[in-house]
C-alpha positions in Angstrom: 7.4 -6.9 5.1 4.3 -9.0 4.5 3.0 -11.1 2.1 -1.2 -10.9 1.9 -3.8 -12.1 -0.1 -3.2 -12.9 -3.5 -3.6 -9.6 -5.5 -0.4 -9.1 -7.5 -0.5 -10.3 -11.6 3.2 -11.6 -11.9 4.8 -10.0 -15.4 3.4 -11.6 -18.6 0.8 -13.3 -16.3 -3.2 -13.2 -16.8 -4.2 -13.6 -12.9 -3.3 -12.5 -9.7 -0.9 -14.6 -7.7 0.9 -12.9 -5.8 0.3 -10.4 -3.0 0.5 -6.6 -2.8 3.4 -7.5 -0.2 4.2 -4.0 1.0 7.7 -2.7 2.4 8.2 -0.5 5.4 10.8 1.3 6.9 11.2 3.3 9.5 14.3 5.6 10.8 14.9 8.3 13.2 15.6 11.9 12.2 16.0 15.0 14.2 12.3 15.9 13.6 9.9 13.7 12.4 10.6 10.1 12.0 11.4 8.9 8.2 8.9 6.1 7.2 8.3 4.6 4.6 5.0 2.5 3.8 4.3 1.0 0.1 3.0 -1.9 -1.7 5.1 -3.6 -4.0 2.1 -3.6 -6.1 0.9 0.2 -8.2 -1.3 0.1 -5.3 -3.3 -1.6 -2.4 -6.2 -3.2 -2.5 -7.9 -0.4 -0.1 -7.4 2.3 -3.3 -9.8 0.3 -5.2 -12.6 0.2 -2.7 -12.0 4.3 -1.8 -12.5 4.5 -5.9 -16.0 2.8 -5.8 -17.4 4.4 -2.5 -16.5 7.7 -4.6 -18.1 6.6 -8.0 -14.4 7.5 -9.6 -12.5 5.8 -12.3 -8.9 4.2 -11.9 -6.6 6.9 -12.7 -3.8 4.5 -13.8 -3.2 1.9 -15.6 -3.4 -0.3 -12.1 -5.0 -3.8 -13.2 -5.9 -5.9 -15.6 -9.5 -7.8 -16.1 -10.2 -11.7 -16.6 -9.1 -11.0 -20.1 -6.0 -9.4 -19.6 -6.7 -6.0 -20.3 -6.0 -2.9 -18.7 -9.3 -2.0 -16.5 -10.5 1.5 -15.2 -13.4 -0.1 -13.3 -12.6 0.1 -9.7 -15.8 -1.9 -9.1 -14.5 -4.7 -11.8 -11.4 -5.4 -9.5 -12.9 -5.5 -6.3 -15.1 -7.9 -7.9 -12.3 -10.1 -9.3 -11.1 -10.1 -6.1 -13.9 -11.6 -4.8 -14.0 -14.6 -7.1 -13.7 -17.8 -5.9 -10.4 -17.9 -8.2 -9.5 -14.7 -8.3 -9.4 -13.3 -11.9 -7.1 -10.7 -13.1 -5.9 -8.2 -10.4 -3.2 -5.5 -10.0 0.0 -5.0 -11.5 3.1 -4.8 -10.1 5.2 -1.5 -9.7 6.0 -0.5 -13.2 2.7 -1.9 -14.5 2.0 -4.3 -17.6 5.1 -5.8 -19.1 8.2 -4.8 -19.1 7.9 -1.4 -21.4 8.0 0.7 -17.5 9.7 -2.1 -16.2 7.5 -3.9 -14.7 9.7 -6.9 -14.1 11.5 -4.7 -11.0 8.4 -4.2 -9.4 7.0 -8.3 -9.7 10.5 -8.9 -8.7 10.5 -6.6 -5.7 6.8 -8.2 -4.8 8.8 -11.9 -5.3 11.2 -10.8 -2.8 8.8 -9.7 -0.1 7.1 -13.3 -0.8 10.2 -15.3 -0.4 11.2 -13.5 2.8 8.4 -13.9 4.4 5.8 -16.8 3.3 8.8 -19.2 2.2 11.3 -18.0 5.1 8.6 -18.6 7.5 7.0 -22.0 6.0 3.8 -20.7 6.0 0.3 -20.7 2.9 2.0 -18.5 -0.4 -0.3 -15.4 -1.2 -1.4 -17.7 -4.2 -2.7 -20.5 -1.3 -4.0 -17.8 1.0 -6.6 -17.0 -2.2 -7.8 -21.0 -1.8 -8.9 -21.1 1.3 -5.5 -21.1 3.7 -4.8 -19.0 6.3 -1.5 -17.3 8.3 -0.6 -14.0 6.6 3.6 -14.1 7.1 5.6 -11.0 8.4 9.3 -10.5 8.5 11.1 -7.9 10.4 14.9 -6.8 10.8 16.0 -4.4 13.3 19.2 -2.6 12.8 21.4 -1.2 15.6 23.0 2.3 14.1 25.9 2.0 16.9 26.7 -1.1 14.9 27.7 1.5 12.3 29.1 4.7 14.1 27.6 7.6 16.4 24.0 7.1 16.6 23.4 10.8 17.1 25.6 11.2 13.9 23.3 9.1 11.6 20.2 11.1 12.6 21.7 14.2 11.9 23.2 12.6 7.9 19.6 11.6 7.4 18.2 14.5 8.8 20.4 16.4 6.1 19.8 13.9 3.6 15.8 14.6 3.5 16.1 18.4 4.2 18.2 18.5 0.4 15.6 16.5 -1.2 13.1 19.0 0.0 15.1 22.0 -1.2 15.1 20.8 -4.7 13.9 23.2 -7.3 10.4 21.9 -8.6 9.1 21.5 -11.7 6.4 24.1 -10.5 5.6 26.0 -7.8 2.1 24.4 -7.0 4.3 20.8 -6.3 7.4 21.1 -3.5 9.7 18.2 -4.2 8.3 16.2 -0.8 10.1 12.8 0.8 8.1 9.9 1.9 6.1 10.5 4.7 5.4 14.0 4.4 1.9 13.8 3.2 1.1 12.0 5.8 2.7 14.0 8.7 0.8 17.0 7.3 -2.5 14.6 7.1 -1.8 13.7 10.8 -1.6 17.0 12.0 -4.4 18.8 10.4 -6.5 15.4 11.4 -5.6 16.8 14.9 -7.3 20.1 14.5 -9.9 19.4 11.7 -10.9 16.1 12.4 -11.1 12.6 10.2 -13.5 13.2 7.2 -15.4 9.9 6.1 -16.6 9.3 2.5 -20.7 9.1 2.8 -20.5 5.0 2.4 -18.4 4.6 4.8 -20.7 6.2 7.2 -23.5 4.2 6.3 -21.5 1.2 7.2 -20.2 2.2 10.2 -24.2 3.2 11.4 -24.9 0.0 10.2 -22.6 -1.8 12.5 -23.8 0.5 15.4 -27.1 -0.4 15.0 -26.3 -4.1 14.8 -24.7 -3.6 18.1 -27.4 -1.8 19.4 -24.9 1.3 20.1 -26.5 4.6 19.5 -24.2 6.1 16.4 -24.5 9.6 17.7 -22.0 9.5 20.3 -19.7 8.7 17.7 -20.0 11.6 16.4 -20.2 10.4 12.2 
């Protein structure tokens, strides 16, 4: 875990305090490895700024403005974000109130905070948006031969996944997928196809180059 940045809007709050605070997992399987890799908040930061280099709208009802209400305007948040004090900013898992139960998700973003900034004495999200730095991490490793045959575990998660993805879908065009899986399928086909970069990005990266006086061709963009 990891608090960041201050970027999550507690429930019934107007501005961001907290961070996006994301949890990952990670545990062996007979195949590919189960990980899992979220924010505590609807979303990262990074989703925003993809949204404006593509000239798209917030799909979602992600975050709130300085005035409290809902925005679409990716552009708006990253600019927020960007204030001095930082004005509105993105709601936490569930979204606004407690109607989707918003609550679990400011209180899953809380506990990511408390284990990290407050266990390690280091700047609160909040404090991090005023100027401090020393982003906090925690981390617990677990021994499965603590808990029986390690080889045994693997194969009862293995088994657990493979069910999941067996589920009957709602349609055909979605499989019932676990975490992970859209990225393992990204990661291969990155392997064969290549990494596709949004127009912006390019521009930036040619940018840097030239600043460096690197010649951007070899990079292949």
């Amino acid at each position: 875990m990891t608090n960041t940045n201050p970027l999550t809007v507690p429930t019934h709050a107007k501005d961001a305090f907290l961070g996006s605070n994301p949890i990952a997992f990670g545990m062996p399987t007979e195949t590919d490895d189960f990980v899992f890799d979220a924010a505590t908040s609807t979303v990262s930061f990074g989703k925003f700024e993809v949204l404006m280099q593509r000239h798209q709208a917030v799909p979602g009802d992600w975050a709130i403005d300085e005035t409290g209400a809902v925005t679409h305007d990716p552009g708006k948040l990253v600019a927020n974000m960007q204030h001095p004090k930082r004005l509105g900013g993105v709601l936490p898992l569930g979204g606004l109130d407690e109607t989707n139960a918003g609550y679990k998700g400011y209180g899953l973003t809380l506990l990511v905070e408390i284990l990290t900034g407050v266990l390690a004495q280091g700047p609160l999200s909040v404090d991090m948006g005023s100027g401090q730095r020393g982003i906090s991490h925690f981390f617990l490793a677990l021994d499965p031969k603590l808990f029986g045959e390690p080889l045994a575990i693997k194969t009862r998660l293995s088994d657990l996944l493979n069910r999941l993805r067996a589920l009957p879908p709602l349609t055909d065009a979605q499989p019932v997928l676990v975490p992970g899986d859209p990225e393992i399928a990204s990661y291969r086909r990155h392997q064969t196809a290549g990494i596709s970069l949004e127009d912006e990005t390019i521009t930036v990266l040619n940018t840097i180059a030239n600043s460096l006086h690197l010649d951007a061709q070899q990079f292949e963009f």
